[in-house]
Phi, psi and omega in degrees: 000130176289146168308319181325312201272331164315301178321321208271337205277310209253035139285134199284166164287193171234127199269015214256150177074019150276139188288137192273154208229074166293329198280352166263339178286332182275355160265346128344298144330306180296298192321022188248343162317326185239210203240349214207136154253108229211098173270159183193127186191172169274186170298139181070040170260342170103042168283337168280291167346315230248293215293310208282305176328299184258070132250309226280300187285312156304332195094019218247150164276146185224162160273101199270156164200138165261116190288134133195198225290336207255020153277355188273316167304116220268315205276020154315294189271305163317282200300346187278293182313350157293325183273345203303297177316319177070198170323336195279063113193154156280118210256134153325166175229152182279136185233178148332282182333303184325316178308338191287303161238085194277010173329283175311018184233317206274314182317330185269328195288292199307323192288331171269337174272344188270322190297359189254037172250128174246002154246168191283114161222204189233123189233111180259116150288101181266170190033060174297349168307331178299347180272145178275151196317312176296342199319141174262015176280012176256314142340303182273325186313310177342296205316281189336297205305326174288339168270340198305137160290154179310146167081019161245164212231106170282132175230136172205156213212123211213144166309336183224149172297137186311137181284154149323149328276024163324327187313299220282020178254354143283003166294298185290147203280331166241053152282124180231131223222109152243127188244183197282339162289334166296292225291328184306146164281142180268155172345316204262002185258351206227343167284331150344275199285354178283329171285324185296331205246035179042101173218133193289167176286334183269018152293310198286346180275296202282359144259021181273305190312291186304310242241302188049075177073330206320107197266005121298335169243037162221006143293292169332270184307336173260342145336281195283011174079034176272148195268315185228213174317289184296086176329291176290076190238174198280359146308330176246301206330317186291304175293331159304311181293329165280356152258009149263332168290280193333274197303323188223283172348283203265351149281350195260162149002140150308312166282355174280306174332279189274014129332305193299320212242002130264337185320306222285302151026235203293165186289332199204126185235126143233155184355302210273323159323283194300344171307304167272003151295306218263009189060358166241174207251007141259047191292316180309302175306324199260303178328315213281295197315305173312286181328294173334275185323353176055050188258069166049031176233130176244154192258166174228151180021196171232148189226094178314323203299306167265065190014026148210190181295169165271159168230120195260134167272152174299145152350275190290337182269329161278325162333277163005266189314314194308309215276359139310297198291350173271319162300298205279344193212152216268138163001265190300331171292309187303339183273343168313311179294297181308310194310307170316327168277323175283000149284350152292323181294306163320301193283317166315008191049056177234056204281323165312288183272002135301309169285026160243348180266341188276325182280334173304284174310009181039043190255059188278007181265298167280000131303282181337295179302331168295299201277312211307294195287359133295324192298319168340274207307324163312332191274329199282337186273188187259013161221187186213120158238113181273113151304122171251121166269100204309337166222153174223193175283016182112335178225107185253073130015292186294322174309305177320297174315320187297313184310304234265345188274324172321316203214047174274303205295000211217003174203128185252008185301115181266180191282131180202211214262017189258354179263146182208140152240165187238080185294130179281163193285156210323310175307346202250347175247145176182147180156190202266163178254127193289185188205174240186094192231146159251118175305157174281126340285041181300104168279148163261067194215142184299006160227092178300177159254164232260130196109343196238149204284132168283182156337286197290328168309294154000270167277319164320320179298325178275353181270316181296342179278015174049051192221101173262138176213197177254201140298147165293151179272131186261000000 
């Protein structure tokens, strides 16, 4: 690498148009109290930013150093850090011998490099991800932590949680550990940012909503002039998806790919789902090892049984993945993969969103059997919530069935082949899938009972679900 291309490794970013994070610059500050800051988030959460910002707004000098692969080399890694430092001291150089103990070597550097500091300052490692588990520059920084002089800081912003033994400085009480739930933006930050980038404010709420804080794709979208909520709509898509191939996707394996992108299914995956979704049998492990990584996957609760969590993808990151998997893979497989998931989801009681994944897949013969082999449990609660499908194949049979086990003590009429609904056809309808509710005791007869939704309630709830049908024939 040429000096030119150095200059840019050893530079701060440029701060200007950033929105100031004061409620994160002041635990920043307090960090100045211990030696180590550890930001940690996935990408474009705005971990450089966040560093480069409050240096910026404090005043303080800093070192900057950009990390990659060829850092894994200590006699490299010296030299930048030799260029990073510039006059202020003359600093040892790494020779051969030193490898043998470079402890003793990085200890004399850091012990010359901090005396020649004469104010308190900020020596940042970005993108620390870049280092491999073994690197032994995880080893000398520990050593670097124990000289820093007071009120000066290592801040360093990185994709993963600190490797050993960097790990065990979260132990200490003035370790200041900012993670990807800090880093999000609120509500009263993304109203912020709506004014530097002049965005009406309820634009900024539905992309506060869509983004769920993600500060890089909701920069992005207010870049490109978005209006409303849903980030991936065809207008925005394209760009969002290349900066999630960029950044993540497409760093990972083939196989974590197409894992991801069945995993991705259902709302909440945990190990032992994805395994029997997607067939593989580290299925537990690679969800846990992503979560680490803070690669846009968070874990919820815990599932003792099979030894891990449950797990949810970001919004916009599952978003993604589906409409990969619909690209990437033939028709008739995704719906086969959705059917498959919502019989899993089905044995898990998870029946609601089986059945929003069966309405997805256009699987209305086993949407019919999913409500048909449910409704018992539906009658037993204090509501009946039906998935109205905008179209099936002409007759729902299951609808009937729900109607007729919900209110059978109060209607003997039996059930046949006179309920037909008449749906319009698959092209003319789309949108999310709707319901349909009766309160407990609510009959469906042109004479109610007094408290139950009439007739005419009825049919508005299925003419607003964008579902036209007909009357039952008595």
């Amino acid at each position: 690498m040429d000096r030119k291309k150095a200059l840019g490794k050893l530079a701060p970013p440029d701060t200007s148009g950033l929105l100031p994070r004061e409620r994160l610059f002041r635990r920043l500050d307090e960090a100045r109290k211990g030696n180590l800051a550890w930001v940690t988030a996935p990408a474009g959460s705005g971990k450089t930013s966040l560093l480069a910002s409050w240096a910026r707004a404090r005043d303080l000098p800093v070192l900057w150093y950009q990390l990659d692969e060829g850092d894994n080399d200590l006699a490299t890694f010296f030299h930048y850090l030799n260029l990073a430092a510039g006059a202020r001291r003359r600093l040892p150089s790494l020779s051969p011998e030193h490898l043998m103990a470079p402890e003793v070597f990085a200890r004399r550097y850091f012990t010359q490099l901090f005396q020649g500091w004469t104010t308190p300052m900020v020596l940042v490692f970005d993108n620390y991800q870049k280092m491999a588990n073994s690197a032994p520059l995880h080893r000398l920084l520990n050593l670097a932590l124990d000289l820093l002089p007071r009120d000066s800081l290592v801040a360093v912003a990185s994709r993963r949680d600190a490797p050993d033994p960097l790990s065990g400085r979260y132990a200490y009480a003035a370790t200041l550990r900012i993670g990807w739930d800090d880093l999000r933006f609120t509500e009263s930050e993304s109203e912020e940012l709506a004014r530097l980038w002049e965005v009406p404010r309820e634009t900024a709420a539905g992309l506060h909503a869509a983004c769920d804080g993600w500060a890089a794709i909701q920069v992005l979208l207010m870049r490109l002039g978005a209006k409303t909520g849903p980030a991936l709509n065809p207008a925005h898509a394209e760009p969002v998806a290349e900066f999630i191939d960029r950044e993540f996707f497409d760093k990972l394996p083939a196989t974590e790919r197409a894992f991801l992108l069945q995993a991705a299914l259902p709302p909440f995956v945990s190990g032992t789902l994805a395994r029997d979704l997607t067939g593989t049998e580290q299925a537990a492990a690679i969800l846990a090892r992503l979560s680490r990584e803070h690669l846009l996957i968070s874990q919820h609760g815990q599932d003792q049984g099979a030894g891990s969590g449950n797990y949810q993808f970001h919004p916009i990151l599952r978003e993604f993945l589906l409409l990969r998997l619909q690209r990437d893979y033939p028709a008739d497989a995704v719906k086969a993969m959705k059917i498959r998931a919502a019989r899993l989801l089905e044995a898990q009681s998870e029946v609601e969103s089986a059945a929003d994944l069966l309405i997805q897949a256009g699987a209305w013969d086993e949407l019919g059997r999913l409500i048909c082999a449910h409704a018992g449990d539906w009658m037993g609660s204090s509501r009946c919530v039906l998935p109205i499908p905008g179209y099936c194949s002409g007759t729902a049979p299951c609808c009937a069935c729900l109607i007729r086990r919900r209110h059978g003590s109060r209607w003997n009429r039996p059930i046949n082949s006179s309920w037909r609904w008449r749906m319009p056809p698959a092209p003319t309808w789309s949108g999310p899938p709707s319901s349909i509710r009766f309160p407990r005791p609510g009959i469906p007869s042109r004479k109610s009972a007094p408290g139950s939704p009439s007739w005419n309630d009825c049919c508005n709830a299925f003419r607003n679900s964008r579902a036209r049908r007909s009357r039952p024939l008595y």
